[in-house]
DSSP file (Angstrom, degrees, kcal/mol; ACC not computed):
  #  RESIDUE AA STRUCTURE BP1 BP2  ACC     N-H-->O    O-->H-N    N-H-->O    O-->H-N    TCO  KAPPA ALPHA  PHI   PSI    X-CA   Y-CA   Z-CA
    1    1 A X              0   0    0      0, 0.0     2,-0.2     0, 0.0    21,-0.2   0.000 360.0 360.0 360.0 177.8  246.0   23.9  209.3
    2    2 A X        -     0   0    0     17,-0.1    19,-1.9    20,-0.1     2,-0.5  -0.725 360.0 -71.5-176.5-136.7  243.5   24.5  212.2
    3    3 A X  E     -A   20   0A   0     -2,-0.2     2,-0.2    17,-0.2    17,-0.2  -0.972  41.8-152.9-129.5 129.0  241.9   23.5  214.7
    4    4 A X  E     -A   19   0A   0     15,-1.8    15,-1.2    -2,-0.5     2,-0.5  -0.523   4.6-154.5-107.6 136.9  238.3   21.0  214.1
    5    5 A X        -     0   0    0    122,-0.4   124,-0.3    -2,-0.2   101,-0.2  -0.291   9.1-166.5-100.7  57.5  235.3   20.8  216.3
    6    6 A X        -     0   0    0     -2,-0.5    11,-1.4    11,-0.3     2,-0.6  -0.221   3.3-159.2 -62.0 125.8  233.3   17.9  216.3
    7    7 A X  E     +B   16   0B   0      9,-0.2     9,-0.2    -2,-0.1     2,-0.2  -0.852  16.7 164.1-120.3 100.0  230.1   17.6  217.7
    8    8 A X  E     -B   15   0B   0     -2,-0.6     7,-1.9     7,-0.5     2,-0.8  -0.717  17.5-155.1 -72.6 146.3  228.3   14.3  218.8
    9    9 A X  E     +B   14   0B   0     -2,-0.2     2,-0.5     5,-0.2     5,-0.2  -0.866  20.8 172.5-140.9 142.2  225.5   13.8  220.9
   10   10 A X  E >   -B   13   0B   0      3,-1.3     3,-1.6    -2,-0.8    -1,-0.0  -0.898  65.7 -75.6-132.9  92.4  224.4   10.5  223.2
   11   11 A X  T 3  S+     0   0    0     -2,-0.5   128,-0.1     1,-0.4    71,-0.0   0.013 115.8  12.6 -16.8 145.9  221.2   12.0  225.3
   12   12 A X  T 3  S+     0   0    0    127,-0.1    71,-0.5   126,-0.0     2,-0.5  -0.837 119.8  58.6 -67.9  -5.5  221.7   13.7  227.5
   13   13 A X  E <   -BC  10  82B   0     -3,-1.6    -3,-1.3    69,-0.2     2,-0.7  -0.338  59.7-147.9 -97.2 112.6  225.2   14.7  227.1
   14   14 A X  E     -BC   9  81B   0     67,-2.8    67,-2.7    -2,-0.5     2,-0.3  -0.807  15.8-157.3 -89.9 141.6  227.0   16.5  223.8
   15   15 A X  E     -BC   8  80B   0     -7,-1.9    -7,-0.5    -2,-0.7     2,-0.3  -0.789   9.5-170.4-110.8 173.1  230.6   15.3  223.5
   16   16 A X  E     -BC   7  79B   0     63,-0.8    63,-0.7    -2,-0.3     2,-0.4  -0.909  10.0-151.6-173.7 110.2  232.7   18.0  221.5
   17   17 A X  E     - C   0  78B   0    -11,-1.4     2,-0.7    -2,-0.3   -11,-0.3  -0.849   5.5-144.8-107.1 162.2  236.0   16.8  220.6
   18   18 A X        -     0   0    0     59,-1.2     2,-0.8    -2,-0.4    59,-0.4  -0.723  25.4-163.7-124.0  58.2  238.9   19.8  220.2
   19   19 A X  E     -A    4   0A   0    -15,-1.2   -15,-1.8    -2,-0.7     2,-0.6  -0.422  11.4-152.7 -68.3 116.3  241.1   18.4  217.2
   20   20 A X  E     +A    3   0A   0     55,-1.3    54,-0.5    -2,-0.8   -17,-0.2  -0.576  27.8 163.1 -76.3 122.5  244.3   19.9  216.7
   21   21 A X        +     0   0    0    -19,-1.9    -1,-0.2    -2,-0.6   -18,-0.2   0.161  39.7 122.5-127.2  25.7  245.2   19.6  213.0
   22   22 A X  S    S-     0   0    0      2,-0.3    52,-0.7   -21,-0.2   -20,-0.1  -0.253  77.2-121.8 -81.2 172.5  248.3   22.6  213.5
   23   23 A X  S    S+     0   0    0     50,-0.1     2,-0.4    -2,-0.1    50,-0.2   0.498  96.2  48.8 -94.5  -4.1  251.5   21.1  212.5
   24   24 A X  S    S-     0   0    0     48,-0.1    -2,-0.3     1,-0.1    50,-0.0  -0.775 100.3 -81.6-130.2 157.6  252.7   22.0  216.4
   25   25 A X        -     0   0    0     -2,-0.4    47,-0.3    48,-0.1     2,-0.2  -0.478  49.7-159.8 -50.4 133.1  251.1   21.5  220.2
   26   26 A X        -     0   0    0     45,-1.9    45,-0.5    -4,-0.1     2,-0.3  -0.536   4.2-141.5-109.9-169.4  248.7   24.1  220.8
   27   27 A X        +     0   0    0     93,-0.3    95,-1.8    43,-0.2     2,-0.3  -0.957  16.4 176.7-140.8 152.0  247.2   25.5  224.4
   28   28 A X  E     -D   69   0C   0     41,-1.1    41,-1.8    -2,-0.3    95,-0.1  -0.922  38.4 -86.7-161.0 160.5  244.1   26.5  225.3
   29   29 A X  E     -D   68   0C   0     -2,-0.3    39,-0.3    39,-0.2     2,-0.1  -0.097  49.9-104.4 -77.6 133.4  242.6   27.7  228.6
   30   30 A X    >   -     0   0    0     37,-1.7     3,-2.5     1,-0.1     6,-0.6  -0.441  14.0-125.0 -82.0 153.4  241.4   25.2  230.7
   31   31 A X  T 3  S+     0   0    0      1,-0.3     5,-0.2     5,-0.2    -1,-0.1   0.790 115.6  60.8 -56.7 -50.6  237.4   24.6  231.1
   32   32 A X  T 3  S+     0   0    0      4,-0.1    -1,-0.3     3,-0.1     2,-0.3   0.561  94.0  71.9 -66.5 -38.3  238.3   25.2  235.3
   33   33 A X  S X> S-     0   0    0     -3,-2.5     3,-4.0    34,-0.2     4,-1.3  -0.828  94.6-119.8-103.9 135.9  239.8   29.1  234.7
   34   34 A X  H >> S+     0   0    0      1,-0.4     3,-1.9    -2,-0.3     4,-1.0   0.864 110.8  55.6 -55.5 -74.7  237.0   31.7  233.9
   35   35 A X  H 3> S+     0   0    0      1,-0.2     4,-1.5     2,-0.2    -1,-0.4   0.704 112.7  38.7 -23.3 -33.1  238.3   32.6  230.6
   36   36 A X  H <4 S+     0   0    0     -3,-4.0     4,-0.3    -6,-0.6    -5,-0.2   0.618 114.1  55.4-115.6 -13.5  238.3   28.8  229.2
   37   37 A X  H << S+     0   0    0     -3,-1.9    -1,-0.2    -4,-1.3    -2,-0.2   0.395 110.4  46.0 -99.8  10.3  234.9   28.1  231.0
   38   38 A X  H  < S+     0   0    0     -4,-1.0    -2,-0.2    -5,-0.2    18,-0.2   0.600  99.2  83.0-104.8 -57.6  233.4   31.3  229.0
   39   39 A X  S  < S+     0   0    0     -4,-1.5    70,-2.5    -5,-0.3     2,-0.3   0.575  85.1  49.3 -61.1 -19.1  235.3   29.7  225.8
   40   40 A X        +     0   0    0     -4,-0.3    16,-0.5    68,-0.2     2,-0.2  -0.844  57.4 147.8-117.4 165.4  232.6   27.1  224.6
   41   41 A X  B     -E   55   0D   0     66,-0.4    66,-2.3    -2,-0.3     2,-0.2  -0.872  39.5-119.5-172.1 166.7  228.9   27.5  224.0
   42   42 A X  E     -G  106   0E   0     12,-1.6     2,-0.3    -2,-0.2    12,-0.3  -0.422  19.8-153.1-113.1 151.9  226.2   25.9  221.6
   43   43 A X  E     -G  105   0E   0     62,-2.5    62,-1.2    10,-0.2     2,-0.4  -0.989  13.6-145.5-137.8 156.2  224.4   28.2  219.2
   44   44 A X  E     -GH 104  52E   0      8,-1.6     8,-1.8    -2,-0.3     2,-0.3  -0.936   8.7-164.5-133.5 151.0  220.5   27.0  217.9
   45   45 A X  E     -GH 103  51E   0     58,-1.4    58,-3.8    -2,-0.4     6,-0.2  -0.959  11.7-149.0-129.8 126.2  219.1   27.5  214.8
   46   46 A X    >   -     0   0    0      4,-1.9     3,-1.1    -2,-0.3    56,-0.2  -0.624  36.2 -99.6-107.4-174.0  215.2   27.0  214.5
   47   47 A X  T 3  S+     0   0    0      1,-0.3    55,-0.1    54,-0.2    -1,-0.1   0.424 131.1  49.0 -82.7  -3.4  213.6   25.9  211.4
   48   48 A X  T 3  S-     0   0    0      2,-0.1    -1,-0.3     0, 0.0     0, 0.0   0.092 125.9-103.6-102.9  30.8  212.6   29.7  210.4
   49   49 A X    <   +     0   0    0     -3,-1.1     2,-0.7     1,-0.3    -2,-0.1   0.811  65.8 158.1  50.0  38.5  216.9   30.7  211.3
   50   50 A X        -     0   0    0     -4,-0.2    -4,-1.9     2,-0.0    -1,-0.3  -0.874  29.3-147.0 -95.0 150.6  216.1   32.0  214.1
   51   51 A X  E     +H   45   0E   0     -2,-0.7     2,-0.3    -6,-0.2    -6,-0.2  -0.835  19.4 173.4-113.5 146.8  219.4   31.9  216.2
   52   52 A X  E     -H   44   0E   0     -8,-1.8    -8,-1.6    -2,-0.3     2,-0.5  -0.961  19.7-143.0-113.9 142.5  220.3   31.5  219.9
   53   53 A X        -     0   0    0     -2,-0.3     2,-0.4   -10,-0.2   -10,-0.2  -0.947   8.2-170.6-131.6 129.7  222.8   31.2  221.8
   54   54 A X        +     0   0    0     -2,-0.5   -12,-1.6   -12,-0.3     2,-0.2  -0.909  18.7 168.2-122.7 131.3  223.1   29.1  225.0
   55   55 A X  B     -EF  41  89D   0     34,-0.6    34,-2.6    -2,-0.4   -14,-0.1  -0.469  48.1 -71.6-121.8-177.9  226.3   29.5  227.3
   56   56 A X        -     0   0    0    -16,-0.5    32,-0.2    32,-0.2    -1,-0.1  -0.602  58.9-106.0 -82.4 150.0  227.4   28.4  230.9
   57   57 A X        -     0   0    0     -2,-0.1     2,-0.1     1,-0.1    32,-0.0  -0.398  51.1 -98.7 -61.5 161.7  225.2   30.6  233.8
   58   58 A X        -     0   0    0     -3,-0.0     2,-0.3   -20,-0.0    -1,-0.1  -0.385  42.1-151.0 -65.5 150.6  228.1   33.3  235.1
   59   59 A X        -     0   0    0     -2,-0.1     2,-0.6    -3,-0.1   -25,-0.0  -0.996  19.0-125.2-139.0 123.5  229.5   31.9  238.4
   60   60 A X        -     0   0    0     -2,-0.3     2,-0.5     2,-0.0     3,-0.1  -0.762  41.3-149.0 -69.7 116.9  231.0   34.3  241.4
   61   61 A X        -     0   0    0     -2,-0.6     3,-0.1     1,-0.1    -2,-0.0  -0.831  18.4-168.0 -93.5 150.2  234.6   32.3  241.3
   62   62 A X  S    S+     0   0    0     -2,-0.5     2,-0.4     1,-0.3    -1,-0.1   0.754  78.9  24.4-101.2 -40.8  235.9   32.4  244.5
   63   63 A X        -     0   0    0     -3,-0.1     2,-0.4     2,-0.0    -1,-0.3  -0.974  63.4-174.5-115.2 135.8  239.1   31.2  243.2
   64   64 A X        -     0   0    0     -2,-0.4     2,-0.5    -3,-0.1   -31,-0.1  -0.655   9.0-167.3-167.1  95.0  240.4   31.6  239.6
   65   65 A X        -     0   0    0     -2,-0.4   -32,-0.1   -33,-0.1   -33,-0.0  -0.719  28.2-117.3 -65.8  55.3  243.6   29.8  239.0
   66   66 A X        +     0   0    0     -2,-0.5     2,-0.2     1,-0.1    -1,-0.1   0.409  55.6 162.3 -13.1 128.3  245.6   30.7  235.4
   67   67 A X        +     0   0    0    -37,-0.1   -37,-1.7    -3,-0.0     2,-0.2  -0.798  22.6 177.4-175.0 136.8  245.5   27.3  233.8
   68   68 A X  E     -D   29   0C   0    -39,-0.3     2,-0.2    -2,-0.2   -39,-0.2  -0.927  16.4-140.9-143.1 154.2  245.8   26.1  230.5
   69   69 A X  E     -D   28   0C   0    -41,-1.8   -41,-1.1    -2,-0.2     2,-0.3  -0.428  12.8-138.9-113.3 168.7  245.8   22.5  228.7
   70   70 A X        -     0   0    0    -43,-0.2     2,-0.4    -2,-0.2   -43,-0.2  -0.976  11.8-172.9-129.3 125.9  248.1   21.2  225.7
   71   71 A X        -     0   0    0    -45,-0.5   -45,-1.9    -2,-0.3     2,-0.1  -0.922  25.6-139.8-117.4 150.0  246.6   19.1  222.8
   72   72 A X    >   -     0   0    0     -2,-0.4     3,-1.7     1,-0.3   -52,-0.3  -0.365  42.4 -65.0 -84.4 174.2  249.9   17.6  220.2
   73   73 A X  T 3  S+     0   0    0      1,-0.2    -1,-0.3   -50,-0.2   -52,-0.2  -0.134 126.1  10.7 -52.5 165.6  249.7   17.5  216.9
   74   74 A X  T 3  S+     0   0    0    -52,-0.7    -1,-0.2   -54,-0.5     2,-0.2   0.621 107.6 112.8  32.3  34.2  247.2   15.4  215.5
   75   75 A X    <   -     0   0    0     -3,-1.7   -55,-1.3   -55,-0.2     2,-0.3  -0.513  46.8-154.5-117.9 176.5  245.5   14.8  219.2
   76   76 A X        -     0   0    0    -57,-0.2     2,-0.5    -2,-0.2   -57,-0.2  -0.931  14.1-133.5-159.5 158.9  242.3   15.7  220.6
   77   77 A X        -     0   0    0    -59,-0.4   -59,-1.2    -2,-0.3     2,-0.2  -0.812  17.0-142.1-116.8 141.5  240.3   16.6  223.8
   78   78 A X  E     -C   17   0B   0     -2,-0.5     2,-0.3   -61,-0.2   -61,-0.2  -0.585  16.4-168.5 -85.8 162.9  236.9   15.2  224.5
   79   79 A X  E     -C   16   0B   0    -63,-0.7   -63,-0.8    -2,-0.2     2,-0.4  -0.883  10.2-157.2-156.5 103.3  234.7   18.2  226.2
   80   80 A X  E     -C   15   0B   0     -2,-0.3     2,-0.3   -65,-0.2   -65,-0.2  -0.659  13.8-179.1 -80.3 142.2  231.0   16.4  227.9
   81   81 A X  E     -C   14   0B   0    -67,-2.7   -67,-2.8    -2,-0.4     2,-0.6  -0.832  22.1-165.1-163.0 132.0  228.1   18.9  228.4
   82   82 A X  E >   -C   13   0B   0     -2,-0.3     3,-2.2   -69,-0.2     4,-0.3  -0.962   6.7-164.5-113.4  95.3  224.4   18.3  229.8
   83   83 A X  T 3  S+     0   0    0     -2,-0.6     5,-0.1   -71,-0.5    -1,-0.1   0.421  94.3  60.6 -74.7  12.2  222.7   21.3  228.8
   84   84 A X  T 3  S+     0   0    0    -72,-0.1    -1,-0.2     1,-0.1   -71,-0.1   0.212  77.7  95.0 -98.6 -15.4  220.2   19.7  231.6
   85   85 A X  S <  S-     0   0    0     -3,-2.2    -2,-0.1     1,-0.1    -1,-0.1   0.966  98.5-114.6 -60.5 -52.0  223.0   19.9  234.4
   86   86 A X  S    S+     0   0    0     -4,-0.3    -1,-0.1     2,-0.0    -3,-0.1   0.352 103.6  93.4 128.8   7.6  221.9   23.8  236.0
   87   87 A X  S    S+     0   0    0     -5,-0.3     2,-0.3     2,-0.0    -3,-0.1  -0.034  70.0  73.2-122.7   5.7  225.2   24.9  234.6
   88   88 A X  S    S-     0   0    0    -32,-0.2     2,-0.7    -5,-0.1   -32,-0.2  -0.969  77.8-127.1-129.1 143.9  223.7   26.1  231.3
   89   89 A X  B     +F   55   0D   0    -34,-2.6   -34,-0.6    -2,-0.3     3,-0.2  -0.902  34.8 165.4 -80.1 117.1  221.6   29.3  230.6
   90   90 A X        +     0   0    0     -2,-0.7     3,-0.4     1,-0.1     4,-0.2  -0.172  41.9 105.5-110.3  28.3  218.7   28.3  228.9
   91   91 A X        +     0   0    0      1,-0.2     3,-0.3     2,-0.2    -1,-0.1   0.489  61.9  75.2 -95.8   4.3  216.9   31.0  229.2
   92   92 A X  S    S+     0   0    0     -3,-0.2     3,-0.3     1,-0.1    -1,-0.2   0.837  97.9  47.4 -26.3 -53.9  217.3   31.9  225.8
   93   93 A X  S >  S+     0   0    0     -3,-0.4     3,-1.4     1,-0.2    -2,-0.2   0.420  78.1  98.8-101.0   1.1  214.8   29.1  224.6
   94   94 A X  T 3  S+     0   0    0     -3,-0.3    -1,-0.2     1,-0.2    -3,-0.1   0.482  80.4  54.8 -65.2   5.9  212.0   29.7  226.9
   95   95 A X  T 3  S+     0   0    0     -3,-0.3    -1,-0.2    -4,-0.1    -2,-0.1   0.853  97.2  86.9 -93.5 -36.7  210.3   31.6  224.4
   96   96 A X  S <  S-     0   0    0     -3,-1.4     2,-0.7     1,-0.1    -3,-0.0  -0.179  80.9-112.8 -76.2 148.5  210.6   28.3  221.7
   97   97 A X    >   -     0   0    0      1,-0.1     3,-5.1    45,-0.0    39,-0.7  -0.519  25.6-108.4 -76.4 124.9  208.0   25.6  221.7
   98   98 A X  T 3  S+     0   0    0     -2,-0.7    39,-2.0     1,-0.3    40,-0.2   0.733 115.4  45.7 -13.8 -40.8  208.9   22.0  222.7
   99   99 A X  T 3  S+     0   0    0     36,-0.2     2,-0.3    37,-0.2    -1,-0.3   0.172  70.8 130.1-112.4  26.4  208.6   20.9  219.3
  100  100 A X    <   -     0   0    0     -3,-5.1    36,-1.4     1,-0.1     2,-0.3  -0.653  60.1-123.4 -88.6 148.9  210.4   23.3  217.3
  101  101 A X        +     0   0    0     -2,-0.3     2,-0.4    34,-0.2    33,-0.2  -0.542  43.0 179.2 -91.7 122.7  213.0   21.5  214.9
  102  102 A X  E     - I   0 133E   0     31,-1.9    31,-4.3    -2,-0.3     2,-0.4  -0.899  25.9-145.0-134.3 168.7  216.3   23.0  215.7
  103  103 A X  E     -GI  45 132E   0    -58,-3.8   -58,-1.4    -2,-0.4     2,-0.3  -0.964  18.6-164.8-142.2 168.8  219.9   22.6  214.6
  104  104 A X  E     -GI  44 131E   0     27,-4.7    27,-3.5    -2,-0.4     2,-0.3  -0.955  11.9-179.7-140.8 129.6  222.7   23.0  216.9
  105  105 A X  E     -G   43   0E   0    -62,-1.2   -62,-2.5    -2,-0.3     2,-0.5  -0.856  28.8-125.0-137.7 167.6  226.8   23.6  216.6
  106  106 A X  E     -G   42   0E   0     23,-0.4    22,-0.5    -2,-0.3     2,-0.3  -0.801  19.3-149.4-113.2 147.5  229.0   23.9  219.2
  107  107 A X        -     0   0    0    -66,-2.3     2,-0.4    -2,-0.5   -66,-0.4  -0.613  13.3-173.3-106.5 170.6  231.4   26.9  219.4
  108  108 A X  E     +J  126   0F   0     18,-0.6    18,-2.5    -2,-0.3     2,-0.3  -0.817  25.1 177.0-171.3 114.8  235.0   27.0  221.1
  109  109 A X  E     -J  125   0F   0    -70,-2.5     2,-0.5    -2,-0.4    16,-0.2  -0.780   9.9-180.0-155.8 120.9  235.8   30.9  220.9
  110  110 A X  E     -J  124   0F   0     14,-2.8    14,-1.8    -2,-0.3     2,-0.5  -0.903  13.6-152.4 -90.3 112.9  239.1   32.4  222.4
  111  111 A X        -     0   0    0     -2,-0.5     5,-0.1    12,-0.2    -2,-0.0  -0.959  17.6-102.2-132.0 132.7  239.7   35.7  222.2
  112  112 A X        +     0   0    0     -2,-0.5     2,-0.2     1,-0.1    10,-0.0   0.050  53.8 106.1 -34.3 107.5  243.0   37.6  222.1
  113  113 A X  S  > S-     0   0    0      0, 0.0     4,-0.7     0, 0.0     5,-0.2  -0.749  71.2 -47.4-138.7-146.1  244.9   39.5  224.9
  114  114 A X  H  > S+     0   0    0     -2,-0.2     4,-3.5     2,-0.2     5,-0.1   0.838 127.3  41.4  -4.2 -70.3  247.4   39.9  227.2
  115  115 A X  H  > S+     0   0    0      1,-0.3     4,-4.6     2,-0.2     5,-0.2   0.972 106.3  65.9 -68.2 -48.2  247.4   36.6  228.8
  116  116 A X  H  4 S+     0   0    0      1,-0.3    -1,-0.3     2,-0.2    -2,-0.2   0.513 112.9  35.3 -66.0 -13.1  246.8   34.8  225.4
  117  117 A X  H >< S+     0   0    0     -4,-0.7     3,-1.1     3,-0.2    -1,-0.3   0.733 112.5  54.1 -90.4 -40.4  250.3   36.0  224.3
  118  118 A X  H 3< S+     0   0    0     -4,-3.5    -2,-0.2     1,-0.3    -3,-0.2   0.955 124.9  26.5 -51.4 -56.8  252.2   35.9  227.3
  119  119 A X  T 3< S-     0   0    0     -4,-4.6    -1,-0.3     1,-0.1    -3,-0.2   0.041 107.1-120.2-116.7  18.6  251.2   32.1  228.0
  120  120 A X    <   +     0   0    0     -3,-1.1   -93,-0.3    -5,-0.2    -3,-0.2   0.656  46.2 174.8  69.3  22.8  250.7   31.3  223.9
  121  121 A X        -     0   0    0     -6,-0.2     2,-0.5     1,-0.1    -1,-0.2  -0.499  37.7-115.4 -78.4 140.3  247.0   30.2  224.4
  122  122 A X        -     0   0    0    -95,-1.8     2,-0.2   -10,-0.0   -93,-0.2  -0.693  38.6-162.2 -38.9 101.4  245.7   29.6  221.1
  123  123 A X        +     0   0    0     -2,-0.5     2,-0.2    -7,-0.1   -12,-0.2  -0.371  31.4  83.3-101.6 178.6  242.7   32.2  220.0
  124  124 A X  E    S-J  110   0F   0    -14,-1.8   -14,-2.8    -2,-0.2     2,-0.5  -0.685  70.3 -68.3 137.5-179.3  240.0   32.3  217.5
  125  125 A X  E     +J  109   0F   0    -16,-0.2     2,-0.2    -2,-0.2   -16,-0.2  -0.951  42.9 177.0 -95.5 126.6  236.4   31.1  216.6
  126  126 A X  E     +J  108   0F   0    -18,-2.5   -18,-0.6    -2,-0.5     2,-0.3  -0.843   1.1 174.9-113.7 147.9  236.0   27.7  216.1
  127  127 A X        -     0   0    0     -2,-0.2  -122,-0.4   -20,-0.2   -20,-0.2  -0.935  21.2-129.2-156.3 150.0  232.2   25.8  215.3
  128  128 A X        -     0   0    0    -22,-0.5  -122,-0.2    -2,-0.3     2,-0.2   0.031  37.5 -78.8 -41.9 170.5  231.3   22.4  214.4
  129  129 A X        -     0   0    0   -124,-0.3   -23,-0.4    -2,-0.1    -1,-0.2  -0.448  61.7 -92.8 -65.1 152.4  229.2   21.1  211.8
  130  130 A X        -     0   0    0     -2,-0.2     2,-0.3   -25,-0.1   -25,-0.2  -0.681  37.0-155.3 -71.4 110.4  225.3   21.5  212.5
  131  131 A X  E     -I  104   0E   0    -27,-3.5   -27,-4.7    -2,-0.2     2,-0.3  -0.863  22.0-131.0 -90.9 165.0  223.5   18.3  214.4
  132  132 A X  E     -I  103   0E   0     -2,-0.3     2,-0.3   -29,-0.2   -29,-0.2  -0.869  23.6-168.3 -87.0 140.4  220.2   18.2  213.7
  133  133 A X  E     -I  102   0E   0    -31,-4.3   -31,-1.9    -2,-0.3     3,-0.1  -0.961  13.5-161.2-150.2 126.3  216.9   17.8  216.4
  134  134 A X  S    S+     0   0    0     -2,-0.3     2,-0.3   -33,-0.2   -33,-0.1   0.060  91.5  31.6 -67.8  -7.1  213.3   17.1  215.2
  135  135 A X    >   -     0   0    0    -33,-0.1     3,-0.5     1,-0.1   -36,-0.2  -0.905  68.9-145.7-168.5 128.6  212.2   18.4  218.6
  136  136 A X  G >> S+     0   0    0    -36,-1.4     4,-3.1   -39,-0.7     3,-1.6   0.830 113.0  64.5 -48.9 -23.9  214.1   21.4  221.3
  137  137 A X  G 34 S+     0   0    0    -39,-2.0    -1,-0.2   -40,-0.3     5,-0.1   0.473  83.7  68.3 -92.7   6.7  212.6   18.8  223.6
  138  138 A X  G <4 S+     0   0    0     -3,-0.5    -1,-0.3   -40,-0.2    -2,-0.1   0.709 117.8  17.3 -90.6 -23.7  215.0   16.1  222.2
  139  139 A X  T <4 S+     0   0    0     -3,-1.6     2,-0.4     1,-0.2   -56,-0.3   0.291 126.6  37.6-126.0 -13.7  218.1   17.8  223.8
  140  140 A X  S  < S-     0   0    0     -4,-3.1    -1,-0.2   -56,-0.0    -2,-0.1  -0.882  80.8-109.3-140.2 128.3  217.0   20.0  226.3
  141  141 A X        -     0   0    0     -2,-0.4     2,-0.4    -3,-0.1    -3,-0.1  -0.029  37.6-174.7 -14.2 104.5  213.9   20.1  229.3
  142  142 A X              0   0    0      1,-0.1   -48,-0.1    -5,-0.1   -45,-0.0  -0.950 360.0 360.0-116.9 162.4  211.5   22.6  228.1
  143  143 A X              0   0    0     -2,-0.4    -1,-0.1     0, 0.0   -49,-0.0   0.537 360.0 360.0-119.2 360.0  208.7   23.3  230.5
């Protein structure tokens, strides 16, 4: 079993659900602790495969609480993101034209230390399925 990504998107917002399809309760770091707000990001694909990757900007935390989340078996958690918020680096795409046809998956990626054994967090790379965008300018500002 494993864990599923699903990626929908209702302008302006992608929703990203987090299915668990292990036969047991997982953890995974919550979006609020540096680690777990580092774990998702979108990758873009234009129509000549070039790829990109757009993540949340780095943040000075002032505070940064150990915290982690639970999904059961056969549960899932909805995840919204407005790559429009100020909360996203998009400077990646400034180079792409307004109207380049892109396709776009969402990533969930954990990666193994310390912490992720002490406290069980469930690690790996996870991706979605590819939506597809007839225009960059269909999901994100471009100027």
């Amino acid at each position: 079993m494993s864990l599923k990504i699903n990626l929908e998107f209702e302008k302006p917002v992608f929703k990203t659900e987090v299915l668990n399809l292990y036969d047991r309760t997982i953890r995974l770091w919550s979006f609020t602790y540096l680690p777990g707000y580092n774990a998702i990001y979108f990758n873009i694909t234009t129509d000549n495969d070039r790829e990109y990757r757009v993540r949340k900007k780095t943040i000075r935390w002032t505070v940064n609480v150990l915290d982690f989340f639970e999904i059961g078996r056969n549960e899932s958690k909805w995840v919204e993101s407005n790559l429009n918020d100020g909360s996203w680096d998009l400077s990646e795409l400034t180079s792409l034209d307004a109207h380049t046809k892109i396709d776009i998956s969402c990533v969930l990626e954990i990666k193994p230390n310390e912490e992720t054994k002490q406290y069980e967090v469930l690690t790996g790379m996870y991706e979605s399925k590819k939506l597809h965008f007839n225009a960059l300018s269909d999901i994100v500002k471009v100027k």
